[in-house]
C-alpha positions in Angstrom: 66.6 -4.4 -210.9 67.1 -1.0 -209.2 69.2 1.8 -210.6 72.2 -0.1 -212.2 75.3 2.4 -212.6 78.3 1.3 -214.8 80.4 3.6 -216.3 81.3 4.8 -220.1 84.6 3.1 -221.8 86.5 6.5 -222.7 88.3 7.1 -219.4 91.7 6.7 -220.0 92.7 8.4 -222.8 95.2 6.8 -226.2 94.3 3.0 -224.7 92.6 -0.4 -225.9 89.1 -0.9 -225.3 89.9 -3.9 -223.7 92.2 -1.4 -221.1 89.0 0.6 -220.4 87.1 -2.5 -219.4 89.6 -4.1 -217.4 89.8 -0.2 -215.0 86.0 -0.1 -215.0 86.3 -4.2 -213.3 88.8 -2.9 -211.1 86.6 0.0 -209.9 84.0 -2.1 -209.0 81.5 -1.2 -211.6 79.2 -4.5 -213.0 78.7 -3.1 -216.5 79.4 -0.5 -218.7 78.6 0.7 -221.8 80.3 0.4 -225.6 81.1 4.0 -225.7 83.1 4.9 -229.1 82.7 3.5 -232.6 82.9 3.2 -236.2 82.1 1.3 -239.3 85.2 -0.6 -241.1 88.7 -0.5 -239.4 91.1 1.7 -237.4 94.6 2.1 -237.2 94.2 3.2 -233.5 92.9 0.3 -232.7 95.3 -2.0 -234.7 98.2 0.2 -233.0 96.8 -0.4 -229.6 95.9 3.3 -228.3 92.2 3.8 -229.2 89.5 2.4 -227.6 87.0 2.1 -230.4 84.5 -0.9 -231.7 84.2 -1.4 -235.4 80.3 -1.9 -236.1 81.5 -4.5 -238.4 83.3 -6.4 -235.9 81.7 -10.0 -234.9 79.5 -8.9 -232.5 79.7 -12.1 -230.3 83.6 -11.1 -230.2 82.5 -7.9 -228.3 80.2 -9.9 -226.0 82.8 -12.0 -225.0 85.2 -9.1 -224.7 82.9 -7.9 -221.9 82.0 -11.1 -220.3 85.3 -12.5 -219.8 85.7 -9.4 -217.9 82.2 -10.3 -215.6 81.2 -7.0 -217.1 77.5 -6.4 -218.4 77.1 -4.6 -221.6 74.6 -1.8 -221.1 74.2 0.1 -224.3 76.0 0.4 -227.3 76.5 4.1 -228.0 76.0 5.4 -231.8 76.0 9.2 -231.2 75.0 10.5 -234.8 74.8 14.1 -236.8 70.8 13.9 -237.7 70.6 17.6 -239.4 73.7 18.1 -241.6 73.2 16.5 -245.2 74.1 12.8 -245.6 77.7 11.9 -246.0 79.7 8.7 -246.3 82.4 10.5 -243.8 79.4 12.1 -241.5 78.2 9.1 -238.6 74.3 8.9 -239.1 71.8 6.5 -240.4 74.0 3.8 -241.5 76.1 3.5 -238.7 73.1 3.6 -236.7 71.5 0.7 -238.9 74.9 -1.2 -237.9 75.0 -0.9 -234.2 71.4 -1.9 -234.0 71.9 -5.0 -235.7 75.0 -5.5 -233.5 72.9 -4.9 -230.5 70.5 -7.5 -232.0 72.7 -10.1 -232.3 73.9 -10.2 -228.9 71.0 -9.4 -227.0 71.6 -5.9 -225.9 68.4 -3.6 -225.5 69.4 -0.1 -226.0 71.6 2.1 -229.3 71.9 5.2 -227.9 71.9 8.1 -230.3 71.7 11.7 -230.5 71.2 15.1 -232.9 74.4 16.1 -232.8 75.8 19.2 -233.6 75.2 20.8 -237.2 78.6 21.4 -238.9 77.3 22.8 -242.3 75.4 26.4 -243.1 72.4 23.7 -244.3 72.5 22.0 -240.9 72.7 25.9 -239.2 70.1 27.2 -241.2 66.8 24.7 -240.6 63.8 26.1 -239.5 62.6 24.0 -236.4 60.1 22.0 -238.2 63.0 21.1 -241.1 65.5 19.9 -238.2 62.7 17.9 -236.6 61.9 16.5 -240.2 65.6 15.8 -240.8 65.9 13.8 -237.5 62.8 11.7 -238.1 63.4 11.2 -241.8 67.3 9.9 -240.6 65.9 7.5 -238.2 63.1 6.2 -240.5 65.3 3.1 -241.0 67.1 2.5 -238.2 63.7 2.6 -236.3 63.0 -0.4 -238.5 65.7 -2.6 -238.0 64.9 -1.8 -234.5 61.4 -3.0 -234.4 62.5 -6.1 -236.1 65.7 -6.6 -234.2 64.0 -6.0 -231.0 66.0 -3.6 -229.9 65.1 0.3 -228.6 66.8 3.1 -230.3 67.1 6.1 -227.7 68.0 9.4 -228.5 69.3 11.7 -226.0 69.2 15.5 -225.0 72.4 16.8 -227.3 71.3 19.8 -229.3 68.6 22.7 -229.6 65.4 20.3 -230.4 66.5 17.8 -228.0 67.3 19.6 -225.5 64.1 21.1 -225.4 61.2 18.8 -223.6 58.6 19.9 -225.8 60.4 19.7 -228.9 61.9 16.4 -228.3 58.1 15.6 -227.6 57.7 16.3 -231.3 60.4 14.2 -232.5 58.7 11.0 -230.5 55.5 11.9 -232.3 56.6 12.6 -235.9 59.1 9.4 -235.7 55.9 7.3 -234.5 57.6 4.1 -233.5 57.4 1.7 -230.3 61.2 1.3 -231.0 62.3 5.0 -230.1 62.7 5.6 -226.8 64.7 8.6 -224.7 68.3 8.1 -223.1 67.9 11.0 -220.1 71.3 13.0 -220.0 71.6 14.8 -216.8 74.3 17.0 -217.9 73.5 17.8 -221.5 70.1 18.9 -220.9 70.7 21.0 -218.3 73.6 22.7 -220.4 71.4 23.0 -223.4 68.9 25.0 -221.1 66.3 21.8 -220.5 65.1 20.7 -217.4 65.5 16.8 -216.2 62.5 17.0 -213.2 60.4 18.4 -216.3 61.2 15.6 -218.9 60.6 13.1 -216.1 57.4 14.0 -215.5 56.0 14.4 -219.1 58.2 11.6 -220.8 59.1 10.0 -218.0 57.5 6.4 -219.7 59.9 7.0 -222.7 63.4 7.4 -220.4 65.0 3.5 -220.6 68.6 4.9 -220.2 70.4 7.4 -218.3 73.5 9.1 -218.8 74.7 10.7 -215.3 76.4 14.3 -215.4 77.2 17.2 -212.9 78.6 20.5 -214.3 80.4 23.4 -212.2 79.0 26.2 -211.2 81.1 28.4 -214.1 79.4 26.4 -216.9 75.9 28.4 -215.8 77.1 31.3 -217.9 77.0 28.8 -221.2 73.7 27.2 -220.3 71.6 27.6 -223.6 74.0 28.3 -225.5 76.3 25.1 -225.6 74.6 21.8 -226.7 75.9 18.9 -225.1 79.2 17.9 -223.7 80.9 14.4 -224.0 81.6 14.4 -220.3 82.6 16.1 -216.9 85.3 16.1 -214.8 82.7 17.4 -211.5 81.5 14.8 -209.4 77.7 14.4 -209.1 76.9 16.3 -206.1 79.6 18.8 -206.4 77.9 20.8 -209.0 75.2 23.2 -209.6 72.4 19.6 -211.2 70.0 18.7 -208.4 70.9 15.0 -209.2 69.6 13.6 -205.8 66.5 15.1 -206.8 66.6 13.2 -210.5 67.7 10.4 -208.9 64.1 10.4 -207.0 61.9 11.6 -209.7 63.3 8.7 -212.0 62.8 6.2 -209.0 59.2 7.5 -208.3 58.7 7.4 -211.9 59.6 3.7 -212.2 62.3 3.8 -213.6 64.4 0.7 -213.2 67.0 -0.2 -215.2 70.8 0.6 -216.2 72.4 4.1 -216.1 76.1 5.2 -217.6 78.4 7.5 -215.5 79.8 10.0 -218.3 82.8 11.5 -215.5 86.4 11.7 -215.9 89.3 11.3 -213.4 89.3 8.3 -211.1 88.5 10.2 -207.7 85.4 11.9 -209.8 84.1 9.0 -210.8 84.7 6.8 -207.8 83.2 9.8 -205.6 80.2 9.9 -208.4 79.4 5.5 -207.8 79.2 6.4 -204.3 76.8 9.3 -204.5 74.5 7.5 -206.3 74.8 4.2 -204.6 73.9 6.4 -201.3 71.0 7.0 -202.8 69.9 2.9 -203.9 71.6 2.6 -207.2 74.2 -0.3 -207.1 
C-alpha cells in the first residue's frame, strides 16, 4: 500500500458523524479517520448536530458505521492534555485507555494522541524534564493496553516538547514501549517551530501516521510561538510547508501506509487530494 489519503470527519460543522462520512464517500476519499470523541453520552449527538463518537459506544457499531459507507477506518483520534493535573473533566489517560480498547476490538492499528495544550499555572510552569515526566507517566497505561491490544499509540507534534525533534526523541525513550509510535503532523510542527524533513530523517522508523497541513504565509509571524492547530483552510501547495518535499522524504523513508487530510472548505480539500495524489498517494 502506497500513501493512502482519507480525510478527518470534522468538515461540516453542527452535523452527524454519519453526515461527515457520507461527504467524505462522496468526495472520493476510501477512508478516513474517527476524528472527535468522548467517554459517556452527548446531547449533540442525540440532537443530531455533532459529529462525535462515544468511547463507550459498541465499537463494532462504529465499524459498521464506516463500512456500510465502503469507507476504511484509519485511526481513531484521542487528542489528550498530558501536562495539566488529572481531572475527571480533563481528556487524558482514561479516555485514551478507552479508544485503544475500541481500536482493539475492531482491528484498527493506530490511537492518535497528543500533549496538548497546558490550561493550568501547574501545566505552565514544568521544567522540561517534569513535562516529559508528565507525558510518559500519563501514557504508562495506555501504552499497556496497547501492547496487549495490539494496537500503536502515536503521539503527534502539538506542543513545545513535541514539537521539538529532539525532545520528542526523549519522550520515545523515557516511555520505552514498542507500542508508542509518532503520527507526523505537517502543519503543527512546522507552526510549533519543528522541522518535518528533520523528524523524517532521525525518527523516520517511528512515523506510522500522517496528518497533512499547509499554513499561509501570515502564520510565519506565530511560528514558535503557537502549538498546534486543529486544521487549515490553505490547500497543500498553496502555502509556505515544502509538502512535495515531505511527501518524498516519507516515500524514500518507507513509509507506506494511511495519512489524514486535516483541511477545511471543499475546494481546499479537493484541491489538497489532488496534490498529493499527483505526487503517488491515492
Amino acid at each position: 500500500m502506497a500513501i493512502k489519503v482519507g480525510c478527518f470527519a470534522l468538515i461540516n460543522p453542527f452535523s452527524t458523524l454519519e453526515a461527515q462520512l457520507d461527504q467524505i464517500k462522496q468526495w472520493g476519499f476510501s477512508c478516513g479517520d474517527l476524528t472527535d470523541s468522548s467517554d459517556g453520552a452527548c446531547l449533540g449527538v442525540e440532537y443530531g448536530f455533532t459529529a462525535l463518537a462515544s468511547l463507550d459506544s459498541n465499537p463494532f457499531d462504529v465499524k459498521r458505521m464506516f463500512e456500510s459507507r465502503s469507507l476504511e477506518l484509519s485511526s481513531i483520534c484521542a487528542h489528550a492534555n498530558l501536562l495539566d493535573p488529572t481531572s475527571p473533566s480533563r481528556y487524558g489517560t482514561a479516555q485514551i485507555i478507552k479508544a485503544v480498547k475500541l481500536a482493539g476490538a475492531i482491528g484498527i492499528k493506530h490511537v492518535i494522541t497528543a500533549e496538548g495544550d497546558p490550561k493550568t499555572p501547574f501545566g505552565k510552569n514544568m521544567t522540561t524534564s517534569e513535562a516529559i515526566f508528565s507525558i510518559a507517566e500519563k501514557l504508562y497505561e495506555p501504552l499497556r493496553f496497547a501492547e496487549d491490544y495490539g494496537v500503536k499509540i502515536l503521539i503527534e507534534p502539538h506542543g513545545h516538547i513535541t514539537d521539538s525533534v529532539k525532545l520528542l526523541g526523549d519522550v520515545l525513550d523515557k516511555c520505552n514501549s514498542e507500542a508508542l509510535g509518532i503520527n507526523l503532523d505537517t502543519g503543527n510542527l512546522w507552526l510549533g517551530g519543528g522541522d518535518s524533513l528533520e523528524m523524517i530523517e532521525k525518527l523516520g522508523s517511528k512515523i506510522e501516521h500522517v496528518h497533512w497541513k499547509d499554513l499561509p504565509a501570515e502564520m510565519i509571524e506565530k511560528r514558535g510561538t503557537q502549538f498546534g492547530c486543529g486544521m487549515s483552510t490553505t490547500a497543500l501547495g498553496d502555502g509556505v510547508i515544502d509538502i512535495k518535499a515531505i511527501f518524498n522524504a516519507l516515500i524514500n523513508a518507507g513509509f507506506d501506509g494511511y495519512s489524514t487530510l486535516e483541511i477545511a472548505g471543499e475546494e481546499a480539500v479537493l484541491k489538497s487530494f489532488e496534490f498529493l495524489k499527483k505526487l503517488g498517494a491515492s
